[in-house]
C-alpha positions in Angstrom: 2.5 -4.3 -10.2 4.2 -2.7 -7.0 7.5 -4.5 -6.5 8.0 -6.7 -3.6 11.1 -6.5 -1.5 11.5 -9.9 -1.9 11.7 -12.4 -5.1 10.6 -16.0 -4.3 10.6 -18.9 -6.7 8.1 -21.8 -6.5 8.2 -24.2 -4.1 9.1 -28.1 -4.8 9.0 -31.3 -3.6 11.9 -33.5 -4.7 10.6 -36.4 -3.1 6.9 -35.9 -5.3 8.2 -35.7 -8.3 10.6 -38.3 -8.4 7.4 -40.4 -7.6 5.6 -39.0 -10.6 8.5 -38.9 -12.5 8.9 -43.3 -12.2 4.7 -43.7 -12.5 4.9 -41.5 -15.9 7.5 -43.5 -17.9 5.5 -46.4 -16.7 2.5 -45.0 -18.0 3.9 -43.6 -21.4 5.3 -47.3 -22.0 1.8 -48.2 -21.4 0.2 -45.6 -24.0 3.4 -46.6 -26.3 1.0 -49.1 -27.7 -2.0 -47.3 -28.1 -3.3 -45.9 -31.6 -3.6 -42.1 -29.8 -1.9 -39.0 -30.5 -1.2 -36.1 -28.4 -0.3 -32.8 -29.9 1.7 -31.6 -27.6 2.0 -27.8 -29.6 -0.8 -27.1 -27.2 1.9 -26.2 -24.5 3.1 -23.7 -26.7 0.6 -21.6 -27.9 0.8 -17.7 -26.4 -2.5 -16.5 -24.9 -3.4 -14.5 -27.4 -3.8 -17.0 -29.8 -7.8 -18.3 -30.1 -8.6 -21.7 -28.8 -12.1 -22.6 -30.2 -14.6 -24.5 -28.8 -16.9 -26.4 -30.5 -20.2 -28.2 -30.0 -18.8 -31.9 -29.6 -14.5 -31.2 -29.1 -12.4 -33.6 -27.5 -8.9 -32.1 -26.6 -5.9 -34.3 -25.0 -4.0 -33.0 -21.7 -0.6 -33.8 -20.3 -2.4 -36.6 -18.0 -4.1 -38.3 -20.5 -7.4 -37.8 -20.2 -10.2 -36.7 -22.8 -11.8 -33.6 -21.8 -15.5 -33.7 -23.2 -17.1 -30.8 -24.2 -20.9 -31.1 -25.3 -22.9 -28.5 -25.6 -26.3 -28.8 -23.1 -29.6 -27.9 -24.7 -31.9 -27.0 -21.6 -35.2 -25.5 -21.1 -34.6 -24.1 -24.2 -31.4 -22.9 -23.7 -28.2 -23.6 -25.8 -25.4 -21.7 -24.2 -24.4 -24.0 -21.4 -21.1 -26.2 -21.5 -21.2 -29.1 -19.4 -17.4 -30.4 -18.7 -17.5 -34.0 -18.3 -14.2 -36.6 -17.9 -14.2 -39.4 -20.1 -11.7 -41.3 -18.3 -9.4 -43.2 -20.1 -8.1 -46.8 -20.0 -5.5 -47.9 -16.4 -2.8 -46.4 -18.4 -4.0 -42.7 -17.3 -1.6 -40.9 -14.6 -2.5 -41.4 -11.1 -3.6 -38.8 -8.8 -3.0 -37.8 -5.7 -5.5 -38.7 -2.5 -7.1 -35.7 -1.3 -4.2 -34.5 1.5 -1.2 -36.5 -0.3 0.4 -33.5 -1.2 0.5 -29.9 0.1 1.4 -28.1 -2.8 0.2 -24.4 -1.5 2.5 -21.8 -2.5 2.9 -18.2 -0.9 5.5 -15.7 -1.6 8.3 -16.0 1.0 9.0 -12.6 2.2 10.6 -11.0 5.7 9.1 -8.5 7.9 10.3 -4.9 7.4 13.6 -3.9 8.7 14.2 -0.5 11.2 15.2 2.8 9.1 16.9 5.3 10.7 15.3 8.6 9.3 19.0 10.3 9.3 19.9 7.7 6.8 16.1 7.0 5.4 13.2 9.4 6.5 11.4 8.6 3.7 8.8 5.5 3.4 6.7 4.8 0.1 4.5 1.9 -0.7 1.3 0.8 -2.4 -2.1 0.6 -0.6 -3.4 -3.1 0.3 -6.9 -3.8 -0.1 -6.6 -7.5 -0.4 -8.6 -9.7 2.3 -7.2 -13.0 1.2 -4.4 -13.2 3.9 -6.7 -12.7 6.8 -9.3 -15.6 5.7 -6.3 -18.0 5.0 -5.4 -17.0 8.4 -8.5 -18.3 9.8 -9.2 -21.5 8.1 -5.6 -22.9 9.2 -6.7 -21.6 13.0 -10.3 -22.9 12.7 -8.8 -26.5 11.9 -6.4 -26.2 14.8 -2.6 -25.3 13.3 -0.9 -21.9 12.6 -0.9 -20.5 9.6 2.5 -20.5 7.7 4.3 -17.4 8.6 4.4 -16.3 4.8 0.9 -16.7 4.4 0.3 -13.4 6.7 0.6 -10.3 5.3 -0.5 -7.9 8.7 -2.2 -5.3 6.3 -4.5 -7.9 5.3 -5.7 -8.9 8.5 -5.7 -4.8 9.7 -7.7 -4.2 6.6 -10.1 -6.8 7.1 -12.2 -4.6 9.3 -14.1 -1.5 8.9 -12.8 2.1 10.7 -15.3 4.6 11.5 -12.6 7.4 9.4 -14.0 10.9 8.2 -14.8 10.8 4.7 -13.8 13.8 2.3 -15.8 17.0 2.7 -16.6 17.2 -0.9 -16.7 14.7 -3.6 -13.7 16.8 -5.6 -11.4 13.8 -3.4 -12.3 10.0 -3.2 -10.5 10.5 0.5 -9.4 12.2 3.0 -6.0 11.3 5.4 -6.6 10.2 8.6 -4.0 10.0 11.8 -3.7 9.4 15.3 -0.8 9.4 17.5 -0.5 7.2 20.5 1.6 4.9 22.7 2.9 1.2 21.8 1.0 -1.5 24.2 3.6 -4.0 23.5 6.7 -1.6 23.8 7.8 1.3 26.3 9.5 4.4 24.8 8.2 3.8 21.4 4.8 5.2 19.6 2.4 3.9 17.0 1.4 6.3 13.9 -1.5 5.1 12.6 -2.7 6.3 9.0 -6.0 5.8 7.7 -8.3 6.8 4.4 -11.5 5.6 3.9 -13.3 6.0 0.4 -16.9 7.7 -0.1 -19.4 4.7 -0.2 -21.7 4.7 -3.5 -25.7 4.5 -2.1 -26.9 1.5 -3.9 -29.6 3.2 -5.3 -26.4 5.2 -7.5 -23.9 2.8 -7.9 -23.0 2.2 -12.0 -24.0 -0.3 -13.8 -21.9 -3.4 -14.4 -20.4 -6.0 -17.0 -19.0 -8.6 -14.8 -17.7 -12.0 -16.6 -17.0 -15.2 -14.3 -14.1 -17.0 -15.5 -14.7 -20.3 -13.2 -12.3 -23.0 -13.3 -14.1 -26.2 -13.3 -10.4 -28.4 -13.2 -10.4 -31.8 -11.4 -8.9 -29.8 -8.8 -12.0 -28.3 -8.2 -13.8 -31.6 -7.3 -14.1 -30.5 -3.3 -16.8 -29.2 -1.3 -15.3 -26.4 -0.7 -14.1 -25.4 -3.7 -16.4 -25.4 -7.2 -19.6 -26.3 -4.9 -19.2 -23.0 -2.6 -18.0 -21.3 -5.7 -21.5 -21.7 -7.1 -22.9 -20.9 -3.6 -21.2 -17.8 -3.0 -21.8 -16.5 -6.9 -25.4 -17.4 -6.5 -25.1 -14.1 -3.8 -23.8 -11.7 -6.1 -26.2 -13.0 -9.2 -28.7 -11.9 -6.7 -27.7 -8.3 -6.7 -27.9 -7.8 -10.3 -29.7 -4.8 -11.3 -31.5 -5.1 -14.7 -29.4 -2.8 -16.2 -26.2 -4.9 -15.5 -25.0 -7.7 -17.7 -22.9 -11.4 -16.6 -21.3 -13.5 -18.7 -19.7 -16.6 -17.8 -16.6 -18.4 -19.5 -15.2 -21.7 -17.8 -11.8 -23.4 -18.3 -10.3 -26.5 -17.4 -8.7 -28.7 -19.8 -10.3 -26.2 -22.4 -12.2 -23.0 -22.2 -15.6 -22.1 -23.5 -18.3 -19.8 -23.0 -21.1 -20.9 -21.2 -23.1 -18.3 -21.0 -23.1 -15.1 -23.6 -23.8 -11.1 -21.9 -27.1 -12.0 -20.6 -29.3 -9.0 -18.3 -28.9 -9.3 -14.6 -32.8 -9.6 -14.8 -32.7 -12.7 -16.1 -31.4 -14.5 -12.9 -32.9 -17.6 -13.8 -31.0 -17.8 -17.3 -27.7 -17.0 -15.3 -28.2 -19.3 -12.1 -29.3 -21.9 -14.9 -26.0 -22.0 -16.6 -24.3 -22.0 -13.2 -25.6 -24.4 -11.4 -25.0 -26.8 -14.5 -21.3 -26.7 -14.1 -19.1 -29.5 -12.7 -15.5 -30.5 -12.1 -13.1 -32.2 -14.8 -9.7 -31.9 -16.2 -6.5 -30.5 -15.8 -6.5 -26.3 -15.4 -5.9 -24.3 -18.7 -6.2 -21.0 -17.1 -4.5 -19.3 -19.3 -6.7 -19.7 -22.2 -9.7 -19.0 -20.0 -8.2 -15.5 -18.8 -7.9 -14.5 -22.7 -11.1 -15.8 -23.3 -12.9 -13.7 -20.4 -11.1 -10.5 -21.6 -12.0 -10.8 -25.1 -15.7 -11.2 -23.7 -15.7 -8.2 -21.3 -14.1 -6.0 -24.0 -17.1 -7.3 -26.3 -19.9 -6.3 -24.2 -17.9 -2.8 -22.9 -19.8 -0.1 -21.4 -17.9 2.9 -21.2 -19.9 4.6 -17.9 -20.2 1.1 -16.3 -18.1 -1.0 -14.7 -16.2 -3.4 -16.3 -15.0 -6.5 -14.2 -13.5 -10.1 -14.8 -14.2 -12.0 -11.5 -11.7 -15.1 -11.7 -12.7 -17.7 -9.1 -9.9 -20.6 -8.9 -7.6 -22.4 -6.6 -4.8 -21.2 -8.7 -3.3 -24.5 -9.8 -3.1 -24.1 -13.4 -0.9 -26.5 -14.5 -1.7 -26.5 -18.8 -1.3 -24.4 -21.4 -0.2 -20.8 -20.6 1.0 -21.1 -16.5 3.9 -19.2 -16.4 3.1 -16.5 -13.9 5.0 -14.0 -15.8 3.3 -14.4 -18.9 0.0 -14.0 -17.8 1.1 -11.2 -15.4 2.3 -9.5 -18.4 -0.6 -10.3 -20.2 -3.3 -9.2 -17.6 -1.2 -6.3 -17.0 -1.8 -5.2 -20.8 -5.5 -5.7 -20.4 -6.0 -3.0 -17.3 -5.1 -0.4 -20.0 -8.5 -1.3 -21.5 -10.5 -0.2 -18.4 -11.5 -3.8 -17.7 -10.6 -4.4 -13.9 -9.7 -8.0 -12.1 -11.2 -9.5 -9.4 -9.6 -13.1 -8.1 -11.6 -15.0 -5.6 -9.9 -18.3 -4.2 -10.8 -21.1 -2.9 -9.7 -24.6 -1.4 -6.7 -26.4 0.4 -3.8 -28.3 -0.5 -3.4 -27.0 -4.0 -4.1 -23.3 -3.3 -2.0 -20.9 -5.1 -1.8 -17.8 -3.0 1.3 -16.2 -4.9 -0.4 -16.8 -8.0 -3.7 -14.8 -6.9 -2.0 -11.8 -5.8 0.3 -11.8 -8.7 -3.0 -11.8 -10.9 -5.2 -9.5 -9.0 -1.9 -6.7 -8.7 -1.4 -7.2 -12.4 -4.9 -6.5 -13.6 -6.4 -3.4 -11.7 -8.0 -5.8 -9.0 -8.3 -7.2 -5.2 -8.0 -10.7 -4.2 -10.0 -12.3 -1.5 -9.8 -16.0 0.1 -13.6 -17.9 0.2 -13.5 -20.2 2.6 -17.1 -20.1 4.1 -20.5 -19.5 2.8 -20.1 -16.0 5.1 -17.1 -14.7 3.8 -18.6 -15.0 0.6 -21.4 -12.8 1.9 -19.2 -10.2 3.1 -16.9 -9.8 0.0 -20.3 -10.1 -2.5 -22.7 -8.9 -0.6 -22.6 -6.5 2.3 -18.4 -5.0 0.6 -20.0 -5.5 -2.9 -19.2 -2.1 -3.8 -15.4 -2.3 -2.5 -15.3 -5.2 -4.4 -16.8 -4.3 -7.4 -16.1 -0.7 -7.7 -13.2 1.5 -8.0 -13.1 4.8 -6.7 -9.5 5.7 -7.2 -6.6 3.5 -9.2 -2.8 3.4 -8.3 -2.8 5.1 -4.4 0.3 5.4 -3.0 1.4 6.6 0.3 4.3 8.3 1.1 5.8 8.9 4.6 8.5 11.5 5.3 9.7 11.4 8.9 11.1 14.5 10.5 15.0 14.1 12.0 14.1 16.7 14.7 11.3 14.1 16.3 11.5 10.8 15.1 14.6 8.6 15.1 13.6 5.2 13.9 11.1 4.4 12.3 9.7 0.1 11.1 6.6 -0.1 8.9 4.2 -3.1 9.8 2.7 -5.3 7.0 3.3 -3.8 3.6 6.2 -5.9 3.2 5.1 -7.1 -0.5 3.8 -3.4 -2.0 7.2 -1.4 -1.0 8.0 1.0 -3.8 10.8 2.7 -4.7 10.8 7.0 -3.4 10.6 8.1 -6.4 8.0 5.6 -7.4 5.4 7.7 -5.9 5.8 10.7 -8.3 5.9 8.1 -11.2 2.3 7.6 -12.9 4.0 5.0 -14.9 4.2 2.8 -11.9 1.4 0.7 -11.0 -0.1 0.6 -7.2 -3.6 -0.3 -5.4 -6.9 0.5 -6.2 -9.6 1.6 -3.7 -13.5 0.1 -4.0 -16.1 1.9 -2.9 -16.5 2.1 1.4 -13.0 0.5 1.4 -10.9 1.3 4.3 -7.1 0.7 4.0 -5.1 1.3 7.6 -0.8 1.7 7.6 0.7 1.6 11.2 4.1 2.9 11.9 5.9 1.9 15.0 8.0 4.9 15.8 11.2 5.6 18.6 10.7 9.4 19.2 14.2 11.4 19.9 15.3 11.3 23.1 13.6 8.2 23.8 15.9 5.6 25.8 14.4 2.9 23.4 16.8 2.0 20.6 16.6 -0.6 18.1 19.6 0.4 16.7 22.9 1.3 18.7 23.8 5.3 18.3 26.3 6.3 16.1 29.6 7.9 18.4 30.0 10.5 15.9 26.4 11.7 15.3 25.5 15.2 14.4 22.3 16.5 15.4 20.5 17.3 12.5 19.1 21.0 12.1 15.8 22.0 11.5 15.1 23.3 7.6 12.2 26.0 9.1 11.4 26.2 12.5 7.6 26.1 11.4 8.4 22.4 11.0 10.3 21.1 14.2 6.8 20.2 15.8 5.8 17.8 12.9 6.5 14.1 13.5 6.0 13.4 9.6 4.3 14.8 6.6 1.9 12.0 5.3 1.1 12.1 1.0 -1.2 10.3 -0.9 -1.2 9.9 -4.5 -4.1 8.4 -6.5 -5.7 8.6 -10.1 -9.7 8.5 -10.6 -10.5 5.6 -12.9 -10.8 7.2 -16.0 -7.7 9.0 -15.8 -4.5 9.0 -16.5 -2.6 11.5 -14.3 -2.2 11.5 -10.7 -3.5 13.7 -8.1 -1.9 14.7 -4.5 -3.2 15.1 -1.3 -1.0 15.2 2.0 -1.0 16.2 5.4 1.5 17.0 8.2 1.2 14.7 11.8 1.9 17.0 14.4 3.5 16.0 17.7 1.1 17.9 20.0 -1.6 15.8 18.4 -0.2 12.5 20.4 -2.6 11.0 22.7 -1.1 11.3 26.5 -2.0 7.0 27.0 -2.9 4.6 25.0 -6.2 4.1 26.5 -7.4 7.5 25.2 -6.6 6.3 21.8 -9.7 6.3 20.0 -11.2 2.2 19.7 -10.8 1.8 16.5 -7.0 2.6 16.8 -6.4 0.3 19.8 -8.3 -2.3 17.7 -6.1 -1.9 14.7 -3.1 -2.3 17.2 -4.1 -5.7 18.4 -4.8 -6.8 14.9 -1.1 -5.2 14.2 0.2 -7.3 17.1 -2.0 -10.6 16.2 -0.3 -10.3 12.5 2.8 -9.6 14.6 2.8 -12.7 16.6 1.9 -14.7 13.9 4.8 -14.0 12.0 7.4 -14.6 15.1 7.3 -11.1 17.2 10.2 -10.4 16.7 9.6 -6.9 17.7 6.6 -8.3 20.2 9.3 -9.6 23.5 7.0 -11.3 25.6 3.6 -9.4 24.7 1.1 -12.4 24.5 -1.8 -13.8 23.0 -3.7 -13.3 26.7 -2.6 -9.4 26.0 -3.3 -8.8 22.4 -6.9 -10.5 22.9 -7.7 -8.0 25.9 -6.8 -5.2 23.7 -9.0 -6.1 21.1 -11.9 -7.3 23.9 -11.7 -3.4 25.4 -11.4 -1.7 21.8 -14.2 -4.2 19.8 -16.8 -1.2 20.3 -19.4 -1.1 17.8 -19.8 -4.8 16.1 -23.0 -5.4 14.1 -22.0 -8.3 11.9 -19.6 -10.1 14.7 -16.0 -10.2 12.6 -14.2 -8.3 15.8 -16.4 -11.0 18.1 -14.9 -13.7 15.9 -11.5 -12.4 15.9 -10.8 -12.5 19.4 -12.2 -16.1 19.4 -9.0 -16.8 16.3 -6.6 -15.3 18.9 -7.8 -17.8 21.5 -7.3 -20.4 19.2 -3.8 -19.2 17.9 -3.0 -19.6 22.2 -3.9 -23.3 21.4 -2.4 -24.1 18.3 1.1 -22.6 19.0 1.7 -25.4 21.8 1.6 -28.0 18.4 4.7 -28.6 17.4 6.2 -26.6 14.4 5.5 -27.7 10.7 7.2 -27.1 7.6 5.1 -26.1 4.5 6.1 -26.5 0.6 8.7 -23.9 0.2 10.5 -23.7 3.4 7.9 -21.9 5.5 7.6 -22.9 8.8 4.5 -22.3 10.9 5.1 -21.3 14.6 
């Protein structure tokens, strides 16, 4: 997993638990006189140890309730698990009203600093695929607040959209780099360098075959209409793409785990849609078990020129059994070795477990996204299916060497969680992104050229001007590398580029669109986050850009994106609030 520059721990609310902590002694006085037992070993079983599930099993939770697990006989059909609660007498733990508690949790991080290239002219980090920031992003907008600043990551929401970038001229490279050199709208005396790869797009008519296992989390917390009812929605999608040739499984978890449905053809949809729609929300969230269950499964049914994918679709609250995010980190982190990739797909409000989700999906080989509408699950299932699904190219890094002679400071924007260490990139050992199929990923410098009378950083008095290594070099603003393995391999291979300075546009309305469009989404991300680098560039300003730049816009997310910038204008006049954690929205 790339290393963030930040370590955050998990937010808590004092006041919360010394409320639960009072109603629990009063409700283990209550269940003192009860005849039941809890084994409470439960808590301390590792993943890897099995956790059957039987026909007719009843297993106790740390709330007190019975989690019942019958087997369902439909139709003819004997795989399905229905998860029903048996609720238990008043003594069972209260639970929370539905907006009681905030409990969501993202990783608490600052915006990259400025780098002087005398001291540092050299910039490494992992690619960023992941979707999730951007729809997070919306759903706080669409109900009229700003997002928490942590919950942005500007990549994400850059990402989110599609760039008309050359592909490769051969299929020896999954990509080729892309640059473009132009003016900053938001600053004078400073320039943008915008890198971009795309990767080939797999025809549908060629794409691989696949062994996909759902690991659904059917928990009480799941009990929401948006949550485990668009789950099943949005699933129903992809079940619909299934060639013959492809196989799902489908293993649920929530105060235990089963399999509900054993490797059954894509063909047979009605079979699989069956066993879904059957499902419904109980229990507390043993996701740990689930995840080893799911793995175990997808290694069963292997196929070694197919594509080999856990989906996890969750909130993220898993709060039995194994949820130490370390442990299943580590644990998901073993399992990429055996070519079986991670997807995570969350969903929900209140309870939703951002840090958790990228933490998984970075771990296993994977991408995260954020479902919160019927269309979004379109777009990541349907129309990005093979982004999602399939991997061109495993552990891409991108590496950034600024030249002295042209550039003097230097600020990377987004990225801030996938930095790496420099000699990270030359490491195959160290884990990075992977690249799907049609997947763009965009990284936009902001750059002070020498001699510019912008300055983010005072000059030093006793600066030496730095001298040129070759003169063949003085006209490159940077020399861009990428490193990536093909799935199937183990080493890495290198392709890189120089940026030269004659290449900079003269304006930055010559700029091509889709680079002025990727620098209001930039500045959006930006002003999210605080602007600290924005001065007074506005919302009224950033939405023009992207109005002029939308260009080409078939399904409407660049339409739809200068409507969230309207309502961002409308939402930052609320006043500020504070979210689980310390993070503050604007």
């Amino acid at each position: 997993m790339p290393h963030s520059s930040q370590t955050s721990a998990l937010p808590h609310r004092a006041a919360w638990r010394g409320f639960m902590t009072s109603v629990a002694i009063g409700a283990l006085l209550a269940l003192s006189a009860c005849d039941s037992k809890t084994d409470d070993s439960e808590d301390d079983e590792t993943i890897g140890k099995e956790t059957p599930v039987t026909e007719t099993e009843t297993q106790p939770d740390q709330e007190s309730e019975e989690i019942m697990v019958t087997a369902q006989k439909r139709n003819g059909y004997t795989g399905a698990v229905q998860y029903d609660m048996a609720m238990a007498p008043p003594q069972a733990m209260p639970q929370p009203l539905p907006g009681d508690v905030d409990r969501e949790n993202y990783e608490d991080f600052d915006e990259n600093p400025v780098k002087i290239v005398t001291d540092d002219p050299v910039s490494t980090f992992s690619v960023d695929v992941d979707t999730a920031s951007y729809s997070v992003m919306r759903r706080f907008l669409t109900d009229g607040a700003l997002p928490p600043r942590d919950a942005i990551r500007t990549e994400e929401l850059i990402n989110y959209f599609d760039y008309d970038y050359a592909l490769p001229d051969s299929k020896d490279a999954p990509f080729k780099i892309n640059a473009h050199l132009y003016e900053t709208p938001w600053a004078t005396g400073t320039q943008l360098l915008h890198i971009g790869i795309k990767g080939y797009d797999i025809v549908p008519e060629k794409r691989p075959d696949s062994n996909l296992v759902l690991l659904l989390d059917v928990s009480g917390s799941m009990d929401s209409p948006d949550k485990l009812p668009l789950l099943k929605k949005s699933l129903r999608m992809l079940i619909n793409e299934m060639g013959e040739n492809d196989t799902v499984s489908i293993v649920v978890y929530a105060g235990a785990a089963g399999t509900v449905l054993e490797p059954t053809k894509g063909s047979d949809k009605a079979k699989i849609l069956g066993a879904l729609d059957r499902l419904s929300a109980g229990g507390s969230t043993a996701g740990g078990e689930g995840i080893r269950q799911a793995y175990a499964l997808a290694e069963q049914s292997f196929k070694k020129q197919a594509v080999n994918r856990v989906i996890l679709a969750t909130d993220g609250d898993f709060n039995v059994g194994i949820n130490d995010p370390e442990r299943l980190e580590d644990f998901i982190a073993e399992k990429r070795d055996t070519g079986v990739f991670l997807t995570v797909l969350g969903f929900g409000r209140g309870n939703y477990n951002d840090l958790l989700m990228q933490t998984l999906a970075q771990a296993g080989n994977g991408n995260a996204a954020y479902i919160d509408t019927l269309m979004e699950a379109r777009k990541v299932l349907v129309d990005e299916m093979g982004g999602t699904l399939f991997t061109i190219a495993k552990d891409v890094k991108i590496q950034v060497e600024f030249n002295p002679l042209q550039v003097a400071e230097y600020r990377l924007i987004g990225y801030e969680t996938r930095l790496l260490n420099r000699e990270d990139f030359s490491n195959d050992k160290v884990d990075a992104g992977e690249i799907g199929s049609g997947h763009s990923v965009t990284a936009i410098y902001e750059i002070v050229p020498v001699g510019s009378t912008t300055r983010w950083t005072e000059p030093l008095r006793y600066e030496t001007e730095t001298e040129s290594a070759t003169p063949a070099t003085n006209g490159e603003v940077a020399f861009v590398r990428v490193r990536y393995k093909l799935p199937d391999e183990v080493e890495s291979r290198l392709i890189e580029m120089p940026v030269k300075a004659d290449t900079a546009y003269a304006t930055f309305e010559e700029a091509p669109k889709d680079a002025r469009f990727a620098a209001s989404v930039a500045a959006f991300g930006q002003k999210l986050k605080g602007g600290a680098y924005l001065k007074d560039f506005g919302y009224d300003a950033i939405a023009a850009i992207a109005q002029k730049a939308k260009g080409e816009d078939e399904m409407g997310y660049r339409a739809e994106f200068i409507q969230l910038i309207k309502l961002a204008e409308s939402a930052a006049a609320l006043p500020t609030l504070e979210t689980p954690g310390g993070t503050e929205t604007q």
